[in-house]
N, C-alpha and C positions, 0 to 999 in steps of 0.2 A: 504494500500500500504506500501510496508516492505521493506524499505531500511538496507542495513548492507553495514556500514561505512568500517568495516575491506576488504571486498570484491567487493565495489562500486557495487554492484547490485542489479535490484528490482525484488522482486518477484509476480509472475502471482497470485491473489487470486481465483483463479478456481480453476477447478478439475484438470488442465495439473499441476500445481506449477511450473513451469517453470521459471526459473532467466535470465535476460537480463539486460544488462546494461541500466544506466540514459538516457543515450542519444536516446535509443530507447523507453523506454517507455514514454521521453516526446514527440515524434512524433507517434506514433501508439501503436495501443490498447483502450482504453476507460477506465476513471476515475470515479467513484460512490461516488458522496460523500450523506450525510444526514444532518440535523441539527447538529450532533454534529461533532466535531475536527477527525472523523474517514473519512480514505479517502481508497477505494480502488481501485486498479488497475487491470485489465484483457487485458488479449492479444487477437487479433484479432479474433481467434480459439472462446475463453473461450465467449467473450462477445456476440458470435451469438448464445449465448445459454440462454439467458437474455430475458427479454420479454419488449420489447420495447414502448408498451400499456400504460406502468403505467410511463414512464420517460416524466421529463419535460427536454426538451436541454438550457444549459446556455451556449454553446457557442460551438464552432466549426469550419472548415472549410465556411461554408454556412453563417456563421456569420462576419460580417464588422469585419477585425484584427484579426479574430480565426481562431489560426492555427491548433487546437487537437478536439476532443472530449469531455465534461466532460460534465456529464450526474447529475443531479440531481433526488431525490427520491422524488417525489410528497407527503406530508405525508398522507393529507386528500383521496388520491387516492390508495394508496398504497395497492396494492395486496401480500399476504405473500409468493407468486408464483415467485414473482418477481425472486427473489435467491434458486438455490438448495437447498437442505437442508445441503448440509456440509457446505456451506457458511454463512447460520443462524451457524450452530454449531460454524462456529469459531468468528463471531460477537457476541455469546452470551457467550462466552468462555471468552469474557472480564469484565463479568461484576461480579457483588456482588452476593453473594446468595441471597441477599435478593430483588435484581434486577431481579436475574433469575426468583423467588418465582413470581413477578408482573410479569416479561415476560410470564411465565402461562395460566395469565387469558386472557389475549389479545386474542386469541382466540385458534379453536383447531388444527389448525394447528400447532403451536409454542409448542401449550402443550404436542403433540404426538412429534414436535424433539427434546424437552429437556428429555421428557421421555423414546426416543429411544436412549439417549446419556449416555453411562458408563463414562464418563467425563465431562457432564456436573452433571450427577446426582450423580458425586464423591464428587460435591461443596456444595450438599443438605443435611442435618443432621435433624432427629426429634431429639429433646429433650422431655424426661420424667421428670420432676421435682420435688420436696418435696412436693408439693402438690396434687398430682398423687396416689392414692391407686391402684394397677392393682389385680384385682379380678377375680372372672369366670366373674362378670356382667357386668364387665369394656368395654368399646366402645370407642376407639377413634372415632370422624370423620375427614372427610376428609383427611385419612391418605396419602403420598405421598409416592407412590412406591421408596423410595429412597434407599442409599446406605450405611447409617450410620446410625446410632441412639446411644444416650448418654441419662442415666438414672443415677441421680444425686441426693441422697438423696430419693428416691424411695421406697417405699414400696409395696416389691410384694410378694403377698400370694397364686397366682394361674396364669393358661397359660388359658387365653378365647381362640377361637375359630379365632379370629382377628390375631392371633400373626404366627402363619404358611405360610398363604401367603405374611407375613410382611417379618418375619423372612426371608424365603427364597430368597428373594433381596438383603440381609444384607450381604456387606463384612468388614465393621467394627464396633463393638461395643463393649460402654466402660462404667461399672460400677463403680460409684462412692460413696462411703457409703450408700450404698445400704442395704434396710433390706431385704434379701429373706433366704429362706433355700437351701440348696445347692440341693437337688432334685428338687427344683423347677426353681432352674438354672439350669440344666441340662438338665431340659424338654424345656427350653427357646432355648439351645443353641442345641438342637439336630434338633429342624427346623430353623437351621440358616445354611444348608449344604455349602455355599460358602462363608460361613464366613474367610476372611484374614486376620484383626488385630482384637484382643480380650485384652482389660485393664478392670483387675477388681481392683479396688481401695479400701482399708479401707473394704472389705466386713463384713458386721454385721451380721454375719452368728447364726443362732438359731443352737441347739446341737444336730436337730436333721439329723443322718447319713446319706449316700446314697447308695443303691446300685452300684456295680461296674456297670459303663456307659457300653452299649451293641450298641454303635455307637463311629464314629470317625471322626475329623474335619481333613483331612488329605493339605483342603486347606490353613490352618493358618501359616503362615510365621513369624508373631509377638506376641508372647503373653507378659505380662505387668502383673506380681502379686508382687502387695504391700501394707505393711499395718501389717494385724497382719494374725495367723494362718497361715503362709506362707508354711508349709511343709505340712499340709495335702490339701491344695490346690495345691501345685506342682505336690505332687503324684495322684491327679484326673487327672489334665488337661495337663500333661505328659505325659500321658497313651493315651489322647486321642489326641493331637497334636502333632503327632511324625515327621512332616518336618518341625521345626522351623529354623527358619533363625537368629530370634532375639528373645535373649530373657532374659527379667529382673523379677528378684527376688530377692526384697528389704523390707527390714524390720523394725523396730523402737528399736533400742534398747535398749530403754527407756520404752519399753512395756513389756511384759510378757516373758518368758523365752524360753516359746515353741514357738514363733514367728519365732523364728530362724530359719535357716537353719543349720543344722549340718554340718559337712567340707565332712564328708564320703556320705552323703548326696546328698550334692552340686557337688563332685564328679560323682557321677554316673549319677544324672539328667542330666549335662551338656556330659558325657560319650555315653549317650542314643542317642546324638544329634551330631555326631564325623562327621557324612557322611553330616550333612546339616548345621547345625550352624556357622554364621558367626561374629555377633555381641551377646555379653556377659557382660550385666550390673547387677553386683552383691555388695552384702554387703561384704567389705572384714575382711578379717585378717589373720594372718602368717599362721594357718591354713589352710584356704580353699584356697592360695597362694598356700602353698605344695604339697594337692591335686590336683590343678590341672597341677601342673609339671608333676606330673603323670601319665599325659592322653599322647594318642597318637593318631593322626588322625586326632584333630581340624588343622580346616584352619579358622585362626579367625582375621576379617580383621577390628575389630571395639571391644575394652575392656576397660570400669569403672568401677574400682576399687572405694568404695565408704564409709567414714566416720570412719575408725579405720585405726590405722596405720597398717603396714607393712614395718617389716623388706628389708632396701634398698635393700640388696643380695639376699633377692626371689625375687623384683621386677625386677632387673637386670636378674635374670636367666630364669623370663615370658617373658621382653624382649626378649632374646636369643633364645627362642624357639618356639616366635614366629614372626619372623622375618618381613612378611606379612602386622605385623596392619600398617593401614592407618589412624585410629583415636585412640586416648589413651586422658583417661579424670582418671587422682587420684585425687581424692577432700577429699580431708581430709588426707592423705592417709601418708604423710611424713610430719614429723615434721619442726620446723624454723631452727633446728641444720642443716642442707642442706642447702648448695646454691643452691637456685633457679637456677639460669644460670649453674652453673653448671653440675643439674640434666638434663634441657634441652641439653643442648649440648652433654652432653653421649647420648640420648634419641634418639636424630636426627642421631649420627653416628649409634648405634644398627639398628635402622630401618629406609633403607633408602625411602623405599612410604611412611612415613608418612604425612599426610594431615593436621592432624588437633593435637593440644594438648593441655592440658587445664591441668596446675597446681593448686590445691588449699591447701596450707600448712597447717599444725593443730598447736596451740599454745599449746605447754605442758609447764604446770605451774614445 
């Protein structure tokens, strides 16, 4: 039962959702409560649709001093009939994953409506771990049709036969120092067709090449490349994820030279993405700054600039031209010779949606 303070009113947990003020639903409709601190509320309509079999009555009109209904959940009696299934959906909407995981086993009822729910099994993740070879003769069991998977230290030297109808469930997955060869990601990711967010982290990629990919993830919104070898992984997974929305490519520049991204580079990746691209989290510097004043067509409502300075006068003319952002995060990005407050304060007048901003100075000796 869902009161909102702002609006004094509660709402129906049935299929109507229907909102009535306090006053009505502490005289009509019927309350559910269970063991724990959750209580819900149904209106007159909703609860004759309730199966009245498995309720024990704790008080009522028929009851000495009871003026309402509220209906108690028998546990030991408990039919999983009792509530629709949107109703389990959003009582189990509240719990843990790993709450959800036990909600499972209880039986198969609960197991077919967490598994018919793209929000509950948005909550569900497998993890692959450093102690995982995945081979042709690799078997997981009891794999869970779910929506995520994160591979962490992994070593994978082949795609079994298990990974296609996995894949195919998969709208987010995220590699992390992973040892595969990039054809062999590629064959991972070519049966993952509804894949939405892809982070490939620190990939420990072997030397040997790929053919140009003959497929395309057109449903990825997010892609995440960091780490090292960043440019010939952009130029694969650019090619094949051409409706990004977001998208980061970050490097160490502490690492090897070709990690980088080039400015004329950076450029055109981000060029390629003019019609769809909203959020742009990149390594900066005055360079790839200048390039992208040069673009025309981003509508970019979320940009991190990240770990090398930048001349204040490109960052004031990114401002300028893109007047739109609602998030700005420079970390690193200007020196302590600035005042802090007074970079904010220009910052807020240039863009007035902004939402969010996040300063973090860099000490130059």
């Amino acid at each position: 039962m869902e009161s909102t303070p702002e609006t004094h009113t509660v709402t129906c947990n049935g299929p109507c959702g229907r909102t009535v003020l306090p006053s009505s639903a502490s005289t009509s409709g019927l309350i559910l409560t269970s063991g724990s601190n959750l209580r819900y509320w149904f209106c007159d309509r909703c609860q004759l649709k309730l199966c009245p079999m498995n309720w024990k009555r704790c008080g009522g009109p028929d009851v000495p001093g009871g003026t309402r209904k509220v209906i108690k959940v028998s546990e030991e009696h408990l039919d999983s009939s009792v509530l629709p299934p949107e109703m389990w959906t959003g009582i189990f909407a509240e719990l843990s994953p790993r709450q959800l995981l036990q909600v499972r086993l209880v039986c198969r009822h609960w197991r077919d409506i967490v598994d018919g729910s793209g929000s509950l099994k948005d909550k569900l993740t497998v993890n692959f771990t450093k102690s995982v070879t995945i081979d042709q003769d690799y078997k997981p069991a009891h794999l869970l049709p779910v929506h995520g998977a994160n591979f962490k230290l992994s070593k994978i030297a082949s795609v079994g036969s298990w990974w296609p109808p996995f894949g195919h469930n998969l709208v987010e997955i995220s590699f992390s120092s992973c040892k595969v060869s990039l054809p062999d990601l590629l064959e991972m990711l070519k049966h993952a067709p509804n894949l939405q967010v892809l982070e490939l982290l620190y990939h420990d990629e072997s030397s040997e090449f790929a053919d140009p990919p003959n497929f395309r993830l057109d449903k990825v919104e997010k892609l995440t490349l960091d780490g090292r070898n960043i440019t010939q992984l952009s130029e694969v997974f650019l090619d094949i994820c051409r409706n990004l929305k977001s998208l980061r490519l970050t490097w160490n520049f502490y690492g090897n030279h070709d990690d980088c991204v080039k400015p004329l580079e950076m450029a055109k990746f981000v060029g390629d993405l003019r019609n769809t691209l909203e959020e742009l989290y990149i390594n900066s510097s005055d360079e790839i700054v200048t390039e992208l004043l040069k673009l025309d067509g981003l509508k970019l409502k979320k940009v991190a600039l990240l770990d090398d300075p930048v001349d204040y006068k490109l960052l004031v003319q990114l401002y300028q031209k893109y007047p739109a952002l609602e998030y700005l995060d420079i970390h690193e990005v200007v020196d302590l010779g600035f005042i802090v407050e007074k970079i904010r304060n220009e910052m807020v007048h240039m863009l007035p949606n902004l939402k969010h901003l996040s300063i973090k100075t860099k000490l130059t000796l």
